[in-house]
N, C-alpha and C positions, 0 to 999 in steps of 0.2 A: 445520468453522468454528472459528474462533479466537475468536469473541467469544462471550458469555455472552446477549446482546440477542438472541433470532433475527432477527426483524425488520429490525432495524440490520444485523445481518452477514450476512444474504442481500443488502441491498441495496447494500453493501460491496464483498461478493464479488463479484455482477454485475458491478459497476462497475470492480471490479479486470481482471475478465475481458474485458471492454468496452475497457479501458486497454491491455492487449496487445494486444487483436486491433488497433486504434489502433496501436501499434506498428510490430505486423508488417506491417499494411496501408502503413502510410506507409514503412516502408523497400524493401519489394518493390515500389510504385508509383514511387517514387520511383529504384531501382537501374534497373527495366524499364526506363524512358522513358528513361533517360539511359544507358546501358551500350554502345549502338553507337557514341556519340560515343569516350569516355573509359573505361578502367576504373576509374581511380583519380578522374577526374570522376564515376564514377558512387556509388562506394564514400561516397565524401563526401556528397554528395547524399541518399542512402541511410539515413548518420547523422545530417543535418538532416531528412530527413522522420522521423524514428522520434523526435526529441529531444519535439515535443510529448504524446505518448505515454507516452515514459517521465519527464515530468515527472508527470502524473497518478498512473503509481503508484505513483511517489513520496512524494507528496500523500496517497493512499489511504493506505500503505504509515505513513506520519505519522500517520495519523488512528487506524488500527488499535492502532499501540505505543503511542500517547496513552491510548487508552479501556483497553490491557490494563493501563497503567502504573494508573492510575485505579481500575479493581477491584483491584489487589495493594494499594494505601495502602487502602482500605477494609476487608481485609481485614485487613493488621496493624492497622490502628487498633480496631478489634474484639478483636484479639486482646492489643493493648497493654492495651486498658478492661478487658478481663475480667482480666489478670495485677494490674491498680491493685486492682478489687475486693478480688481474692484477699486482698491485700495490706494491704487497711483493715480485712479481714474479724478477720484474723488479730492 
């Protein structure tokens, strides 16, 4: 797990995994049904059923770099304050 929250990035990660399976479901539902008509109708079709899918893990995928981005400024900011200290100390 990439985040530091368990909590938060279990239910992150599910939702990630959820988001594929979403994916794959909608392009292989969607190729099936359509593949005896067209193959190249089906191909398309395929990439419109997966596009909701892959906009979620997208989404996720935002949300994740967001919170990682988030702990790294927290962490230099910590580490800027403690270099000021040093600095006044001295």
């Amino acid at each position: 797990m990439r985040l530091e929250n368990r909590p938060l990035g279990f239910v992150i990660n599910f939702l990630l995994g959820v988001s594929w399976a979403v994916v794959l479901l909608g392009a292989l539902t969607s190729f099936l049904s359509l593949y005896h008509e067209s193959f190249l109708f089906a191909v398309v079709s395929a990439f419109v059923g997966a596009v909701p899918g892959l906009a979620a893990v997208l989404l996720l995928e935002h949300m994740i770099t967001g919170k990682e981005k988030l702990d790294e400024l927290k962490r230099q900011t910590l580490l800027l304050e403690k270099l000021l200290e040093e600095k006044n100390i001295k």
